[in-house]
N, C-alpha and C positions, 0 to 999 in steps of 0.2 A: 805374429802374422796379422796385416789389417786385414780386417774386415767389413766389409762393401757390404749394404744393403739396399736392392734396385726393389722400388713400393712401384708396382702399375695400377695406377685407376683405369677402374672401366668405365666404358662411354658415357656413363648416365653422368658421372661425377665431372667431367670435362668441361672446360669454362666456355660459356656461354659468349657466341662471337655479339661483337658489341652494338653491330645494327639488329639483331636479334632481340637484345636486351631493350633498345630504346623501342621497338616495335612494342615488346611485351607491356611498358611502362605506359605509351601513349594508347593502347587499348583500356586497358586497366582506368584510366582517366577518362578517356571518351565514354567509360560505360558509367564511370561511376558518379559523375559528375550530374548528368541527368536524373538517376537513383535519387543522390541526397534531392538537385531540386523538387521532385514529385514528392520525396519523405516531408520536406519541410511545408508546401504546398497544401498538405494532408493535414500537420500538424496545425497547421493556420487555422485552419476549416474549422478545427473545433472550438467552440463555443465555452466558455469554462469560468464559472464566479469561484472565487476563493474570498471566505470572510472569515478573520478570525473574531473571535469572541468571548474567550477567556478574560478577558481583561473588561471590556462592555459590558459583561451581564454579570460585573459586581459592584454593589451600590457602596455609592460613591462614601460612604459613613465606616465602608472595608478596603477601600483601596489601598490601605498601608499593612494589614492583617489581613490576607488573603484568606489564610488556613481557617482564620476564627471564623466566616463568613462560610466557608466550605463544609466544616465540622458542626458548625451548628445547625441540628433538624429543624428549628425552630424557625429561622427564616426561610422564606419562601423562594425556590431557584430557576422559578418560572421568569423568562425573560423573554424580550421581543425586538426582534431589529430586522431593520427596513433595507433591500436592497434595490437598486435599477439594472436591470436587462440591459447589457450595452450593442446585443446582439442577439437576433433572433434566434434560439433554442429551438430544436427539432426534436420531438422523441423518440426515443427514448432517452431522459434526461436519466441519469445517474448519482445517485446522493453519495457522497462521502463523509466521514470524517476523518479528519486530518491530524496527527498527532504528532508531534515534535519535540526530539530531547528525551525520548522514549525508548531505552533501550531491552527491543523483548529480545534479542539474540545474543544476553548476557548468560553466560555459562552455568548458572547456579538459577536462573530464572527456566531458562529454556527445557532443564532437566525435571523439573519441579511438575510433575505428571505420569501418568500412570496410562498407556494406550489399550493395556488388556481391560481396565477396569472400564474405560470410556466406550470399549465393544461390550464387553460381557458382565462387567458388573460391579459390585462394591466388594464382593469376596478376593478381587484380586487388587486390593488396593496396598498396596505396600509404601515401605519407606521412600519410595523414589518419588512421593510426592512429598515428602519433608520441606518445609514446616508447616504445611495445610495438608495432614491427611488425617488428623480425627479434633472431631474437636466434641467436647464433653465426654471424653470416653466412647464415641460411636465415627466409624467410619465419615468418611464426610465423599461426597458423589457429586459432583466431579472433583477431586480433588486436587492439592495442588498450587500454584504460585500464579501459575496462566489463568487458570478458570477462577481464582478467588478475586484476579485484579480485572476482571471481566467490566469493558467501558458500559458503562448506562447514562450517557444523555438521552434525551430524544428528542424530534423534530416533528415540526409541522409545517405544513408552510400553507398561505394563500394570497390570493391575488384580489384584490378588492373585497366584497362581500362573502367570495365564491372558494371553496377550499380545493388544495390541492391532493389530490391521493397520491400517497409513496407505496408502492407494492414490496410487501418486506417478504416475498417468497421466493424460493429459487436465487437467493443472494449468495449462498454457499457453493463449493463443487458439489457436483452430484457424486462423484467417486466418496467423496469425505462421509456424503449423508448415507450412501447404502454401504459400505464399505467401513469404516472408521468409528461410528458411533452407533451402540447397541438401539434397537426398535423396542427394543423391553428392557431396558435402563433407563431410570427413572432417577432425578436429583431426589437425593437424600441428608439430610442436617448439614446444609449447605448454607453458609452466612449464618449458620444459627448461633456464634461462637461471640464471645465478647469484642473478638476483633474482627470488625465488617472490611469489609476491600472493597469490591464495587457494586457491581449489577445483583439482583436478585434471578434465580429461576423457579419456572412454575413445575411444581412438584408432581401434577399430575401431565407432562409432558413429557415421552419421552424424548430421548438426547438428540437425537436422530432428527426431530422438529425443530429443534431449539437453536435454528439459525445464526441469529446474536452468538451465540455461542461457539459454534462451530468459527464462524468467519474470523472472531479472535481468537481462535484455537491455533490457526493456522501462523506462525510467528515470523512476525518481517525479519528481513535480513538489516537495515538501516535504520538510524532512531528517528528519522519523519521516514513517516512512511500513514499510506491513503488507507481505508476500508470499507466496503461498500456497505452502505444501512439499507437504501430501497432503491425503484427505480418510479421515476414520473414517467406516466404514456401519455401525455398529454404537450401540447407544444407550447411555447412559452414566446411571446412577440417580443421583440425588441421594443425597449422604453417604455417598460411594463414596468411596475414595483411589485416585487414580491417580496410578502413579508413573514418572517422565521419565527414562529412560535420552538424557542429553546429552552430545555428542561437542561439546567448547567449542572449536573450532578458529579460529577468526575472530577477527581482531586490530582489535578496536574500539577498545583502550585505548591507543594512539600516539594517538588524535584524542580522547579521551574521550567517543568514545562509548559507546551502551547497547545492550544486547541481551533483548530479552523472547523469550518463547515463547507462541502464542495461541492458545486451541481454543476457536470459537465454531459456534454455529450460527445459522440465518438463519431471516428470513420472507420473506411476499412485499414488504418495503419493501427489503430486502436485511440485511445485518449492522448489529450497534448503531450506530444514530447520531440523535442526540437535537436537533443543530442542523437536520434542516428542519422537525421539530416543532416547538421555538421559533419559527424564522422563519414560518410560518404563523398559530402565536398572534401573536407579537407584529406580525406586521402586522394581521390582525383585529383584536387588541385597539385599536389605533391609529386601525383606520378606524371603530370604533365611539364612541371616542373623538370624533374628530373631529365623528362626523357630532351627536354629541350636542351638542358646543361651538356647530356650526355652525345647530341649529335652536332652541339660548339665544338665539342672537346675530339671528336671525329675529326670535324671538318680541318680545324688548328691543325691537330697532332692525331694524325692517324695511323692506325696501330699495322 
């Protein structure tokens, strides 16, 4: 005996009549289409130097042994380079640095820390900061792969005779600083091991201060990826020089990676970024596309 089976969709599921659909397509377009121009608009407005300098601020006697010139205490990594202002800076100007070919969201790197011990303390430091969590036989605070490869250049900057201040406070979340990182946890035998990684911390600080800290704590998800070091309150005119006293301390060039330095300012979209402009045009563009094909395809052959 055959056997019929009769499937009824309910109304919600029923196809959509086709001057409906183009109606749906050509709003979707008309809105979005203004969207991306105002995003990209936004994205203009900011103002933004990008210099890298990994490669400038090693004397020209290292340029084929990058490592040798990096590893060695003994040379001096104090360098200075000169920028021009192509556009007036408004502040709050924003310091970056910029790191690329840097992968912190590698699985063996990312795990390499300990969150109880970075709230409460060095008693709870365990394996899961392997292979930085003791070194000489004593716990090590903050321990770990993240906090050992902690970046330490530094910057300066100024503008003819007159210097510029970078405000290094309030760089981090505030959630991270009351939340995340103990007020009476204090770095303990931290870089004191034969093998140094990056930054030093100051011992009588607790974690909770230690900014630098936190802000690379926090691990990007892409291998360039920006981090804020201070901010300038001060405004910067166009066809100014400003010049970057850089301390090159950070050993990018064992993985060949790069190092920029960034000072942007923002609007209300936030810092340049010109991809959700696109994405807004070009899906407008698309839906208007459509909806045009699809009321040819009416007018032709209508259903």
């Amino acid at each position: 005996m055959a056997l019929s089976i009769c499937i009824v969709l309910p109304p919600y599921m029923a196809l959509l009549p086709l001057l409906q659909v183009i109606a749906i397509f050509l709003i979707i377009g008309i809105i979005f289409v203004p969207v991306g121009l105002i995003c990209l608009q936004a994205s203009n407005r900011v103002a933004e130097i990008v210099h890298r300098y990994d490669i400038d601020c090693v004397p020209n006697a290292y340029r084929s042994n990058k490592q040798a010139y990096i590893k060695d205490s003994s040379i001096s990594k104090k360098c200075i380079q000169k920028v021009k202002v192509q556009y007036h800076m408004k502040a709050p100007i924003y310091v970056y640095y910029e790191l690329d070919n840097f992968y912190q969201n590698h699985r063996r790197y990312i795990k390499s820390r300990s969150d109880k011990q970075l709230r409460h303390g060095l008693q709870y430091t365990d394996s899961s900061c392997s292979p930085m969590e003791r070194s000489n036989g004593l716990p090590v605070v903050p321990c770990g792969l993240i906090a050992w490869s902690l970046f330490n250049d530094t910057y300066d900057f100024t503008r003819g005779s007159m210097g510029l201040m970078v405000d290094r406070k309030n760089i981090s979340w505030r959630s991270d600083r009351e939340h995340k990182y103990g007020q009476d946890v204090y770095p303990f035998n931290f870089q004191n091991g034969s093998l140094i990684g990056g930054g030093k911390l100051d011992p009588d600080i607790p974690l909770s201060n230690q900014e630098d800290l936190i802000v690379w704590m926090r691990a990007a998800a892409l291998p360039q990826f920006r981090k804020l070091y201070g901010v300038i309150e001060e405004d910067i005119q166009a066809d100014e020089t400003i010049t970057m006293h850089i301390t090159n301390n950070y050993n990018t060039y064992s993985f060949g990676g790069k190092k920029s330095l960034v000072l942007t300012t923002s609007t209300w979209l936030g810092g340049k970024n010109d991809f959700l402009g696109y994405a807004y045009l070009i899906t407008g563009s698309s839906s208007i596309f459509l909806s045009i094909l699809f009321a040819l395809i009416h007018v032709k052959i209508p259903r």
